[in-house]
C-alpha positions as CSV (number, residue, x, y, z in Angstrom):
1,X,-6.2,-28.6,16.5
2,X,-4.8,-27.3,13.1
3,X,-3.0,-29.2,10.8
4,X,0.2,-26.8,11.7
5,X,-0.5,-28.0,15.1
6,X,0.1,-31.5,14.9
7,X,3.0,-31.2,12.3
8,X,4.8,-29.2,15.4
9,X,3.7,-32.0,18.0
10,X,5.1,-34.7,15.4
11,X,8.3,-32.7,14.7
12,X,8.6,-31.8,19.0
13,X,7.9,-36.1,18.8
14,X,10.4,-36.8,16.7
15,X,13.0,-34.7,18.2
16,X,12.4,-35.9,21.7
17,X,13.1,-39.4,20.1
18,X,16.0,-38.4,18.4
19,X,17.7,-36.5,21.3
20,X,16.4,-39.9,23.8
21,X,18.4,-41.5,21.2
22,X,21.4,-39.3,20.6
23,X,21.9,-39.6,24.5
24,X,21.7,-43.3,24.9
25,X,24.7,-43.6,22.1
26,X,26.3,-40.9,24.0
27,X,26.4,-42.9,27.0
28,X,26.9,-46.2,25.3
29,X,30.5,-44.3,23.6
30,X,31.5,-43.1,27.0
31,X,31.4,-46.2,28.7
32,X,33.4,-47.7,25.8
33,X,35.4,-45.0,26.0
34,X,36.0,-45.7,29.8
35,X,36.9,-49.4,29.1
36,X,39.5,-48.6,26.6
37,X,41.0,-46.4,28.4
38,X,41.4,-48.9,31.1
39,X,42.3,-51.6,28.8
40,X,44.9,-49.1,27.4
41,X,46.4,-48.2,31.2
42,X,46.4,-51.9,32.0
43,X,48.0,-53.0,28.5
44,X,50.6,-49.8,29.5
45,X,51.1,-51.2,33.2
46,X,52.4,-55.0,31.3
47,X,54.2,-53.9,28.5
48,X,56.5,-51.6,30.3
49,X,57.9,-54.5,32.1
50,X,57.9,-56.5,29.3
51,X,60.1,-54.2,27.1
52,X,62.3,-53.6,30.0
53,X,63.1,-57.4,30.2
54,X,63.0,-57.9,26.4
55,X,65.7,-54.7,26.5
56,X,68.0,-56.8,29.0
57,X,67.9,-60.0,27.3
58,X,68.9,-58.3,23.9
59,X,71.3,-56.7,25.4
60,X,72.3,-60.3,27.3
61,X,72.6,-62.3,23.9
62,X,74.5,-58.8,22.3
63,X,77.2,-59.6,25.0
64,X,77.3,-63.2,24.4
65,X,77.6,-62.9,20.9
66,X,80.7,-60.6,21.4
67,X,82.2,-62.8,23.3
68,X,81.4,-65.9,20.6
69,X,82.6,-63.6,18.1
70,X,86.3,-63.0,20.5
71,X,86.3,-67.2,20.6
72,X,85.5,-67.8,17.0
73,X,88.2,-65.2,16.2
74,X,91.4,-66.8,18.4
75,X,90.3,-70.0,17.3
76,X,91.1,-68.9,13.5
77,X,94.4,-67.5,14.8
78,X,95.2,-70.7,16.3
79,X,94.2,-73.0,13.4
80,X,96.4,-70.5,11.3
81,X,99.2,-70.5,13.3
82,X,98.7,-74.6,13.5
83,X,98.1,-74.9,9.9
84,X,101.6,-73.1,9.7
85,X,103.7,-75.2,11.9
86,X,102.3,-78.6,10.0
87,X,103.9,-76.7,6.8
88,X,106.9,-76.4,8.6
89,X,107.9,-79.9,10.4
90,X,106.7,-81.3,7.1
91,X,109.3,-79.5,5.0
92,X,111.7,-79.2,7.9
93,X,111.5,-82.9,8.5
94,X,109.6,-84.4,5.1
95,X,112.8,-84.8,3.1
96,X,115.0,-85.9,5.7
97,X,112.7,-88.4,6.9
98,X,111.6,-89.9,3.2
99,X,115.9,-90.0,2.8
100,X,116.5,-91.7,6.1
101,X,113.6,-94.1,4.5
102,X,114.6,-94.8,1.6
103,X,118.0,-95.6,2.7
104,X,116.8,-98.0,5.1
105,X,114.9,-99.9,2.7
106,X,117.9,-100.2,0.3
107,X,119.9,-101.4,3.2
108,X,117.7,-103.9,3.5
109,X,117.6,-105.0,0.5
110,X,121.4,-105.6,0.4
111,X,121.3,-107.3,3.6
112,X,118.8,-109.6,2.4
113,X,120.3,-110.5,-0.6
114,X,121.6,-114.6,-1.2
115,X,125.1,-115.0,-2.9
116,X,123.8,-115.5,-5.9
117,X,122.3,-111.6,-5.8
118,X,119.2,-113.0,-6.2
119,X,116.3,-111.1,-3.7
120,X,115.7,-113.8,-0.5
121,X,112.3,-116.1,-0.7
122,X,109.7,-114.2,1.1
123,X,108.3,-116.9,4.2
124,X,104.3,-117.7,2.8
125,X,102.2,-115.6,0.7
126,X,102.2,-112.0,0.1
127,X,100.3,-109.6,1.9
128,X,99.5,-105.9,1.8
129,X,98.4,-103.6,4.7
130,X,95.6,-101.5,3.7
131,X,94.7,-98.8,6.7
132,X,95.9,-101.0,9.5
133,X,94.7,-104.4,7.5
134,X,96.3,-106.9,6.5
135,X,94.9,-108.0,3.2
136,X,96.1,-112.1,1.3
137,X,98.2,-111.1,-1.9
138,X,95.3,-112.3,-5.0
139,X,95.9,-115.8,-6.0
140,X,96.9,-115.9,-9.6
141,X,99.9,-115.0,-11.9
142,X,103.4,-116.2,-11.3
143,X,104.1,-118.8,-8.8
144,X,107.4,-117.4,-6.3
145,X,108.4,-121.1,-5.7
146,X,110.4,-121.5,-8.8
C-alpha cells in the first residue's frame, strides 16, 4: 500500500466517523424535537382553557366594579344632598332655637330671683356636666354661703 493509499482509507475513516456521528445528533434533535412539540400541543391544550376562564373572571370583576363604582357614586349624591339638609334645619331652625333658649334661661332667672333681687342660693355644691358627666365644682375661691 502507498502512502496515498492509506491517507484515502484514513480520510474514508474519518468520514464514516463523522457521518456515524452527524446521524446520531440528527436523531438525538429529532426526538427533542418530537418532545417539544408535544410539550408545546399539551402546554396549548391547558392554556386555552385557562385564558378562557382568566377572560371571564376579568370580565366578572369589570362588572362588579361598575356596579361598585354606580354605589360609590349615589352614595356621594346622598351624603351631598344630606350634607345640605343639616345646612338647612340648622339655619332654618338654629336661630330660632338659640332665641327660644335664651329666653328661657332669662325667664328663669327672673323667676328665681328673692325680693331682695339677689340670684337664689343654689342647693350644695356646683357641678358641671362635661359629655353626659357630672363633674364636683373645684374646691377653692369664694365661699357661696355668705
Amino acid at each position: 500500500m502507498t502512502g496515498g493509499e492509506v491517507a484515502g482509507i484514513l480520510v474514508a475513516v474519518f468520514w464514516a466517523i463523522l457521518v456515524s456521528f452527524l446521524a446520531v445528533v440528527l436523531v438525538r434533535l429529532a426526538q427533542t424535537l418530537r418532545a417539544t412539540t408535544r410539550l408545546v400541543a399539551e402546554v396549548t391544550e391547558q392554556a386555552v382553557p385557562l385564558l378562557a376562564d382568566a377572560s371571564a373572571t376579568v370580565r366578572s370583576a369589570q362588572t362588579q366594579l361598575d356596579r361598585v363604582d354606580a354605589i360609590a357614586s349615589d352614595v356621594q349624591e346622598v351624603t351631598s344632598n344630606a350634607s345640605a339638609l343639616s345646612t338647612t334645619v340648622a339655619s332654618t331652625f338654629g336661630g330660632p332655637l338659640v332665641k327660644v333658649a335664651a329666653f328661657g334661661y332669662g325667664v328663669r332667672r327672673a323667676l328665681t330671683r328673692d325680693k331682695t333681687d339677689r340670684p337664689a342660693e343654689r342647693q350644695g355644691p356646683r357641678r358641671t356636666v362635661i359629655v353626659g358627666r357630672t363633674v364636683p365644682r373645684a374646691r377653692g375661691g369664694r365661699n357661696r354661703k355668705g
